[in-house]
C-alpha positions in Angstrom: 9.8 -118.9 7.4 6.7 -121.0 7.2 6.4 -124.2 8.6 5.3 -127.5 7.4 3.1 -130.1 9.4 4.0 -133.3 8.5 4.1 -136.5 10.9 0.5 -134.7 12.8 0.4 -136.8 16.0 -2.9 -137.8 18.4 -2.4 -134.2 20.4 -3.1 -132.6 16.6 -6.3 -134.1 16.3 -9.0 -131.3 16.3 -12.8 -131.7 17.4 -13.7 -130.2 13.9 -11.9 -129.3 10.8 -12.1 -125.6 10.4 -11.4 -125.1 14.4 -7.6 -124.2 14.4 -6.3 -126.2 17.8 -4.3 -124.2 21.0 -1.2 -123.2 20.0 1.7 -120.6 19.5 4.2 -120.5 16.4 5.8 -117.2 17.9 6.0 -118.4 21.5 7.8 -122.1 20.1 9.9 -120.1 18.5 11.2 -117.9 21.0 12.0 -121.3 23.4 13.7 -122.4 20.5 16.0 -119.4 20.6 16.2 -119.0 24.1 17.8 -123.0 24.1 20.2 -122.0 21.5 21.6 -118.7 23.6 21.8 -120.3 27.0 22.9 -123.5 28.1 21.3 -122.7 31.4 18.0 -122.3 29.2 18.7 -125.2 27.3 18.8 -127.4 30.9 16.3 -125.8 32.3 13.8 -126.3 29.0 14.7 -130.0 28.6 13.1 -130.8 31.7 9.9 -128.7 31.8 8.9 -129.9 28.4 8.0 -132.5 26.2 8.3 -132.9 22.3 4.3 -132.7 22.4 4.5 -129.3 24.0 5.4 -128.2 20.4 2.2 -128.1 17.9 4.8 -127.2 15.0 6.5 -130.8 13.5 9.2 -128.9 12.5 9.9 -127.1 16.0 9.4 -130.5 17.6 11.8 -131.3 15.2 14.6 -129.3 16.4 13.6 -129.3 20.5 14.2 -133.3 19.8 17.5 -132.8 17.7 18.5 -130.4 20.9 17.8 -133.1 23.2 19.3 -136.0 21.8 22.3 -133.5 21.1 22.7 -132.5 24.6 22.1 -136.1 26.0 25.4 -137.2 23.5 27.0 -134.2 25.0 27.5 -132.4 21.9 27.5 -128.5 21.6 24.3 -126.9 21.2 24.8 -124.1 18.7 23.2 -122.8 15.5 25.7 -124.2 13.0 26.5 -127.7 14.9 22.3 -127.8 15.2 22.1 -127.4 11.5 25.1 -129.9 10.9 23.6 -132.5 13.5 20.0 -132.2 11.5 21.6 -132.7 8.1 23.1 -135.7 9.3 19.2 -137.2 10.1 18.0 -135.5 6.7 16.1 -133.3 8.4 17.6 -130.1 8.0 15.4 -128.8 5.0 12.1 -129.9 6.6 12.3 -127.8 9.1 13.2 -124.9 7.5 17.2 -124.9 6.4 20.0 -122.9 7.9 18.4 -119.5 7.6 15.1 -120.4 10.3 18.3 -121.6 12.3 19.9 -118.8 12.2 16.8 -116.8 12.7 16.9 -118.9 16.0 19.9 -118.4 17.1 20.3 -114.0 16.4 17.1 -113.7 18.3 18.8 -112.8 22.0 15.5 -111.0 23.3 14.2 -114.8 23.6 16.2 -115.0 26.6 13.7 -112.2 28.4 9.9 -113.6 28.1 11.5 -117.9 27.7 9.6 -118.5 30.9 6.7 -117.3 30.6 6.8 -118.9 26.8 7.1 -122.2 28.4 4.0 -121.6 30.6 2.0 -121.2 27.0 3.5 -123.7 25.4 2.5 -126.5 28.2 -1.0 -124.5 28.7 -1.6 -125.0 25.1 -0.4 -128.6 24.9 -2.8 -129.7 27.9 -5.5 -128.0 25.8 -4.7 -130.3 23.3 -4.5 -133.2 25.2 -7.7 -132.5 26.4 -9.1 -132.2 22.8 -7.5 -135.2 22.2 -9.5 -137.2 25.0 -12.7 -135.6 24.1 -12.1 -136.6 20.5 -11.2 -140.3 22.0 -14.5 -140.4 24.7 -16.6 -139.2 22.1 -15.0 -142.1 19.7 -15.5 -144.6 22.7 -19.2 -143.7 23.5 -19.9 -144.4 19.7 -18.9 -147.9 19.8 -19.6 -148.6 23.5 -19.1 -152.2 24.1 -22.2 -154.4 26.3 -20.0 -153.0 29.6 -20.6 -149.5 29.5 -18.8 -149.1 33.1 -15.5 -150.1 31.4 -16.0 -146.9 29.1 -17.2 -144.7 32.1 -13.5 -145.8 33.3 -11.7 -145.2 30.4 -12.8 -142.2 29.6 -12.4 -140.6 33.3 -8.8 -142.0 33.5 -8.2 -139.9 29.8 -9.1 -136.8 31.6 -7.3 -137.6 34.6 -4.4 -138.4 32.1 -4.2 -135.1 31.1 -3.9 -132.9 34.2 -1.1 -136.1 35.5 1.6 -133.9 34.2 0.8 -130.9 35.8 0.5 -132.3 39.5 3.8 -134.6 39.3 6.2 -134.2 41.6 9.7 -132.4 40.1 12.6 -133.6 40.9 14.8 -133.5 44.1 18.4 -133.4 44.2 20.1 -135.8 46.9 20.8 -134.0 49.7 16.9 -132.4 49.9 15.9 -136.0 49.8 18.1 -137.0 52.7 17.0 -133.5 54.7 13.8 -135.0 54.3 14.3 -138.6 55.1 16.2 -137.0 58.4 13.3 -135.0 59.5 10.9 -137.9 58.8 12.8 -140.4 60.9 14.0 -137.7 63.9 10.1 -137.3 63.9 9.2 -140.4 63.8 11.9 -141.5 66.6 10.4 -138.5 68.3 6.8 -139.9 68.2 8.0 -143.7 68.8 6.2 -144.3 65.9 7.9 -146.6 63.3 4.8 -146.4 60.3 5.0 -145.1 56.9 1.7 -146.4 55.3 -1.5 -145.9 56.1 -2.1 -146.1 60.0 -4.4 -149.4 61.1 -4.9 -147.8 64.9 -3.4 -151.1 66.4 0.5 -150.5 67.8 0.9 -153.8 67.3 0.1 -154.3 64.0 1.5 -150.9 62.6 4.9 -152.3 64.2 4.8 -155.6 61.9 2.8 -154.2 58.8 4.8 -150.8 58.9 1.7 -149.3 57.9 -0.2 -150.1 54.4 1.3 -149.0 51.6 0.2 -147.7 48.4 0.2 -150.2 45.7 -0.5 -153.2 48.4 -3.4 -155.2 48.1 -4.2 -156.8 51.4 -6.6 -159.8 52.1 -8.4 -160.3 55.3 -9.9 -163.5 55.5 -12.1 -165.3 58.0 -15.1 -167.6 58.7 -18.4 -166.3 58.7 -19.1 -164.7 61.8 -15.8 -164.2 63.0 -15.7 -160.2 62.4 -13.7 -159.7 59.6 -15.9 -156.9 58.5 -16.5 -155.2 61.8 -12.4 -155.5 61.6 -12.2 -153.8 58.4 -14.5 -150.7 59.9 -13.0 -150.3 62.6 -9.9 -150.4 61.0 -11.2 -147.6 58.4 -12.5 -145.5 61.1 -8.7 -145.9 62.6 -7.2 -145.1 59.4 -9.2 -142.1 58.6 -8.4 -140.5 62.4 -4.8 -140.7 61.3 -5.3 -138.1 58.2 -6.2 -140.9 56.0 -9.3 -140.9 53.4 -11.2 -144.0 52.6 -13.3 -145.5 50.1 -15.6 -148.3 51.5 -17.8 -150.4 49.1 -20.1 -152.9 50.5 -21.3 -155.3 49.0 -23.4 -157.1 51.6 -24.6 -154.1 54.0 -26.5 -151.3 53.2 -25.3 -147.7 54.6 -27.5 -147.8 57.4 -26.1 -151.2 58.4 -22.6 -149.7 58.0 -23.6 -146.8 60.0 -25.3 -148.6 62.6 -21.6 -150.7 63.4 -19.5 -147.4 63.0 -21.6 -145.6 65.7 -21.5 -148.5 68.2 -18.2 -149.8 67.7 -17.4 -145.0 68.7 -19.5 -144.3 71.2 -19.7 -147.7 72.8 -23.2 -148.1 72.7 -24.7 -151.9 71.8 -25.1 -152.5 68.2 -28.4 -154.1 69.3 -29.3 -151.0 71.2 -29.0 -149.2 68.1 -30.8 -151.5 65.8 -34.0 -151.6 68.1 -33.8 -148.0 69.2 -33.6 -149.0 73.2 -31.8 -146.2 73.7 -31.5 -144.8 77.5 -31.4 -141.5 78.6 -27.6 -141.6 79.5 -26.5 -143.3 76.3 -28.0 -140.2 74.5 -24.6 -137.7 74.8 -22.4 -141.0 73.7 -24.4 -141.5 70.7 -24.0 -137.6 70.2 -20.6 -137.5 70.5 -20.0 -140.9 67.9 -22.3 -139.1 65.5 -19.8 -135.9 66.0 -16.8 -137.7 65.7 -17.7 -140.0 62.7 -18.9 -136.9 60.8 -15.7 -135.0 60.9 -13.8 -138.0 59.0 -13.0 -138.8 55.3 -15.3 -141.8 54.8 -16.8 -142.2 51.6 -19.3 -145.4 51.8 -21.1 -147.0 48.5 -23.1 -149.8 48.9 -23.9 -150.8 45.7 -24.4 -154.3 44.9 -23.1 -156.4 42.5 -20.5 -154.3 41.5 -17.4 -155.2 39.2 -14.0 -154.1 39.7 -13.7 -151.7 37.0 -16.5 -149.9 38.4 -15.4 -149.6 42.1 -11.8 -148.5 40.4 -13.6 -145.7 38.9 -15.8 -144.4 41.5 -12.6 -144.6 44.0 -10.8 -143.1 41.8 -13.0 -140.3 42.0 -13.5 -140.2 45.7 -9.9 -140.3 46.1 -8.5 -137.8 43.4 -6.1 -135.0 45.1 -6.6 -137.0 48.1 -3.0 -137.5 50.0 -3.5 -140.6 51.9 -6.4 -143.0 50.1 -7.3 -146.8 51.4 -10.0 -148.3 49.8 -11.8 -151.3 51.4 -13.7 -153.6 49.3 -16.1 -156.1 51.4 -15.8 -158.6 50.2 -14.3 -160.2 46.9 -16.5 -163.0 47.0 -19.6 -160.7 46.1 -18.1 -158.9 43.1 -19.6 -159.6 39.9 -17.0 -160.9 37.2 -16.3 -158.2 33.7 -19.0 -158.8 31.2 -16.7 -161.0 29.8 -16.1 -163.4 31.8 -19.9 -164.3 33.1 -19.9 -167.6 31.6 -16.4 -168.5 32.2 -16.0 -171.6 33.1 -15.4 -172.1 36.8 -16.3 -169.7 39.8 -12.5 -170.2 40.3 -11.8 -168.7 37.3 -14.0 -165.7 37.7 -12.2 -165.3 41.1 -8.8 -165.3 39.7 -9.9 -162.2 37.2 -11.3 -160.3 40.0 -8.5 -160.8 42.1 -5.9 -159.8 39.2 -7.7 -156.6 38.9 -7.8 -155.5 42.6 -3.8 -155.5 42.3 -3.7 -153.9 39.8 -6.7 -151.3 41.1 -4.3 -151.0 44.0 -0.9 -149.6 41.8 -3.3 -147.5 39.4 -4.7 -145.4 42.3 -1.4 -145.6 44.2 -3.4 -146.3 47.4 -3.4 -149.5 49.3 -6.7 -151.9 48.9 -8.3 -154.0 51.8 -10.3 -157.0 50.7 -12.4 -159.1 52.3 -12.6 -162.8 51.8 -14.7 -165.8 52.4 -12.6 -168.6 53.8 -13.6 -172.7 52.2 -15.5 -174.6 54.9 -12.7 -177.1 54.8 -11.0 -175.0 57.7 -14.0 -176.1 60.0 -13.0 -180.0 59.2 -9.8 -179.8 60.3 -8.4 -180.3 63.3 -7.4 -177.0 65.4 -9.5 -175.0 62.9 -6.5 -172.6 62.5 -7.2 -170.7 58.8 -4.5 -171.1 56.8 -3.4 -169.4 53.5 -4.8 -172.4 51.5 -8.4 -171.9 52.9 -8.8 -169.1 50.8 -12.0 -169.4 49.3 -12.3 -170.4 45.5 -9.0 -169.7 44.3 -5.1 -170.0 45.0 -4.5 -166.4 42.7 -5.7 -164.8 45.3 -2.8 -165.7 47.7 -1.2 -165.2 44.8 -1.9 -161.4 44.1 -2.4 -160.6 47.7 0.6 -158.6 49.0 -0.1 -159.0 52.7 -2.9 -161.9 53.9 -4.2 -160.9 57.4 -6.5 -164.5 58.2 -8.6 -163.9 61.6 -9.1 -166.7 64.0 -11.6 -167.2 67.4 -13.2 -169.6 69.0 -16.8 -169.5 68.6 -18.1 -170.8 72.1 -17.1 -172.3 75.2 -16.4 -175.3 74.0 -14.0 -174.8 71.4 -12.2 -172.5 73.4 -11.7 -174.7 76.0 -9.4 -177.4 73.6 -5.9 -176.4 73.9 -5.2 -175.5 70.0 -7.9 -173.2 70.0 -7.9 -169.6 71.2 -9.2 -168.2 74.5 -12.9 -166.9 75.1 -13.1 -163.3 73.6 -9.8 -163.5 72.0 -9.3 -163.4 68.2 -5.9 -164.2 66.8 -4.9 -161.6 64.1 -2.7 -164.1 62.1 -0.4 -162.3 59.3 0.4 -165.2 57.1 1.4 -163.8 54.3 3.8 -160.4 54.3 6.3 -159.4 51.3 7.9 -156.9 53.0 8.3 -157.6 56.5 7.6 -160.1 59.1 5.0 -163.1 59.6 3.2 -163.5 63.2 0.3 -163.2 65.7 -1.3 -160.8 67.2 -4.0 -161.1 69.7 -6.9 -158.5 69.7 -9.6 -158.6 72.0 -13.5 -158.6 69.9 -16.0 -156.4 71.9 -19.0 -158.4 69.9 -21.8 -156.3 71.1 -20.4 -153.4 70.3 -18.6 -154.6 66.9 -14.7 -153.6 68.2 -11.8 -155.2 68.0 -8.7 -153.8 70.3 -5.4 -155.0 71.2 -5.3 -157.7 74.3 -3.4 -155.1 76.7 -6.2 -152.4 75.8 -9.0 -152.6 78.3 -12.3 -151.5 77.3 -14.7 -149.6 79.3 -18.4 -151.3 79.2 
C-alpha cells in the first residue's frame, strides 16, 4: 500500500529537489514484520535503531507505536498494534489494518531482518550526512565576522553523524564487573593505582589518580618558575604512557618547543642546544632524544593568538579515534577572547569567557585539558610568597571552572631560599590546591633548570 510522507523531518532534507534521498521502503518494511513475528526481533531492533532510521513517516510511525507499546509492556501483535494506533488516531495514516496485516503474514522477514537493519542505519547516516552538508552549506552562506566558529560547527556536524556508529553498546553487569576485576587485579599487579591520563610522577599519579577526561586542570606559577617546561615534560610523560597530545603554544614557536623537549630527553643543556656547542660525546644523546621523541603522539601548533573555539576544533581533529587524548593549552592568558567579546568590558571579563570554554572544550572532546596560567604580582608582595588559589591572574572563574589547580612554587635565589617559609635551593613545591575528586597536598619535585626537567625529590638525576 502506498505510503504518505507527512511530518518530513531535518534527515529528509535533500541537497536538491529532483534527487530522491537514501532509502528503502521494502527493507523498512521487512523490519517491521520481522518486530511483529518475534519478540526476540522486536528486543533486539529497539535497541539498534532509531525512529530516524525510518525515511517512511508512516513506518516511523509504527516502529514508535512498537516502542512505546513494549516500554508499557503491552503485547506487540498485529491486531493490539492496530488497536493501540487507533487509539493515537493514527491508524489510517499509516496505512489501516490491511498494511498491518500485510506486516504481520510476512514470516520470511524473520530471514534477511539483520541484514535489513544494516540498510536501514547505512541509509539513515547517508541522510544525516546530507543533512549536514545541507546545514554547512546553509552556515557558510551566512558566515558570521568569526569564521573559525563555523569551521567548528560544521566539523562537529560531520563528526555528529558517524557518533552513532562508534558508540559503545551496552554491557550487561556481570561483563562490567569481569572487567573492573581484571582492571584492578592488573593494576594491584603493577602497584599502580591510575586511571587517567599518566603524569610520569608516582607521586602525583597517587593523589591526582591520573587526569581524567572531562577535567580541566590549571597550572599556575610566576614567571620563570617552570610551569611550562612542567607542562612538557609532563606531555612527553603522558604520551610514553600510550597517551596522545595536543600542545598549543602560544608564546613559543616549535623550534622553541623542540629545543626544551630534546634537552629536558637526552639530558643535554638547553643552552647547548640553542648555541649549537655541541661536543662530540653529546652527539649519540642528542640521537637517541631525537629517536625517542619521534616515536610519540605529540601534535604541537604554535599558532598565536588563537581563541578557544579554534584550538577545540583543531584538537578535535588531532585527537579523533584517538583512545587516550590530553590537550595542553600554554597559557590562558595569551588566548584571544570570541569575536564577540573583544570590547568587553574588563580583561577580567574576557578571562572568565575563555575560561568557561576550556571546561567545556574539556567534556566535548572527552579528554582532560592542561592550562597554563599567569599568577597576579600580588603573590610577590606577600610575605612567604606561597601562590595561593586567589593569585590566579585576572579572574576568580577560573578557580571556578578549574577541576584540579596545580600552583608551582621555588625559590628564586639564595636568598629567598635561605628564609624559613620559603623552599629549599633547586626545590620546587608542586602544590595541589584545588582537587574535586581526591585529596589536597604537596609534592616536592626537583627542577633540573639547564636542562628544563622537573623530577620527583627521591629521583636522582645523572648530569
Amino acid at each position: 500500500m502506498a505510503q504518505d510522507s507527512y511530518d518530513i523531518n531535518p534527515t529528509q532534507m535533500t541537497a536538491t529537489s529532483d534527487v530522491a534521498m537514501p532509502q528503502d521502503p521494502e527493507a523498512e518494511s521487512s523490519v517491521l514484520s520481522a518486530m511483529i513475528i518475534s519478540q526476540d526481533v522486536l528486543q533486539e531492533c529497539l535497541i539498534e535503531l532509531e525512529p530516524d532510521d525510518f525515511y517512511i513517516p508512516s513506518n516511523r510511525k509504527i516502529y514508535l507505536a512498537m516502542r512505546e507499546m513494549f516500554d508499557r509492556n503491552m503485547a506487540v501483535d498485529t491486531i493490539s498494534l492496530a488497536d493501540f494506533l487507533k487509539s493515537q488516531g493514527e491508524l489510517e495514516r499509516v496505512g489501516g489494518r490491511p498494511y498491518l496485516l500485510d506486516l504481520g503474514n510476512n514470516s520470511l522477514a524473520l530471514v534477511g531482518w539483520r541484514r535489513h537493519v544494516e540498510m536501514l542505519r547505512r541509509d539513515s547516516t547517508l541522510r544525516r550526512m546530507i543533512s549536514a552538508a545541507a546545514q554547512i552549506t546553509a552556515l557558510a552562506y551566512d558566515a558570521p565576522e568569526d569564521t573559525k566558529e563555523v569551521v567548528d560547527k560544521a566539523e562537529k556536524m560531520l563528526l555528529d553523524v558517524t557518533n552513532r556508529d562508534v558508540r559503545s553498546s551496552y554491557q550487561p553487569i556481570g561483563s562490567i564487573m569481569s572487567d573492573l576485576f581484571d582492571q584492578l587485579s592488573d593494576m594491584c599487579e603493577n602497584q599502580t593505582a591510575e586511571l587517567g591520563v599518566k603524569t610520569g610522577f608516582p607521586t602525583i599519579d597517587s593523589k591526582l589518580l591520573g587526569l581524567r577526561p572531562g577535567q580541566m586542570i590549571v597550572i599556575g606559577a610566576r614567571p620563570g618558575v617552570g610551569k611550562t617546561s612542567f607542562a612538557l615534560n609532563l606531555a612527553v610523560n603522558a604520551a610514553f604512557n600510550g597517551a596522545s597530545v595536543a600542545f598549543f603554544s602560544l608564546e613559543m614557536s616549535k623550534i622553541e618547543i623542540a629545543q626544551r623537549l630534546l634537552s629536558a630527553q637526552s639530558g643535554v643543556g638547553l643552552q647547548e642546544i640553542r648555541s649549537a656547542h655541541i661536543q662530540n660525546d653529546q652527539w649519540p644523546e642528542l640521537i637517541r632524544g631525537t629517536d625517542e621523541l619521534s616515536g610519540l603522539d605529540i601534535m604541537i601548533d604554535d599558532t598565536p593568538g588563537t581563541t578557544v573555539t579554534e584550538i577545540r576544533a583543531k584538537a578535535r581533529r588531532m585527537l579523533h579515534g584517538k583512545k587516550l587524548g590530553l590537550v595542553v593549552v600554554d597559557y590562558l592568558q595569551l588566548l584571544s577572547p570570541p569575536a564577540g567579546m573583544r570590547r568587553a568590558d574588563s580583561r577580567a571579563t574576557e578571562v572568565s569567557e575563555m575560561s568557561r570554554g576550556i571546561k567545556i572544550m574539556a567534556k566535548d572532546l572527552e579528554c582532560p585539558v592542561i592550562a597554563l596560567s599567569q599568577l597576579s604580582r600580588r603573590v610577590t608582595e606577600r610575605t612567604g610568597k606561597r601562590p595561593e588559589l586567589s593569585d590566579l591572574r585576572e579572574s576568580g572563574a577560573i578557580e571556578q571552572d578549574a577541576d584540579i589547580v596545580i600552583l608551582l612554587d621555588r625559590s628564586m635565589d639564595e636568598e629567598e631560599a635561605a628564609r624559613d617559609d620559603r623552599p629549599d635551593m633547586g626545590v620546587t613545591n608542586f602544590i595541589i590546591a584545588k582537587n574535586r575528586s581526591g585529596a589536597l597536598g604537596d609534592v616536592p619535585l626537583t627542577f633540573v633548570g639547564n636542562k628544563t626537567k622537573f623530577l620527583e625529590v627521591t629521583t636522582h638525576y645523572d648530569d
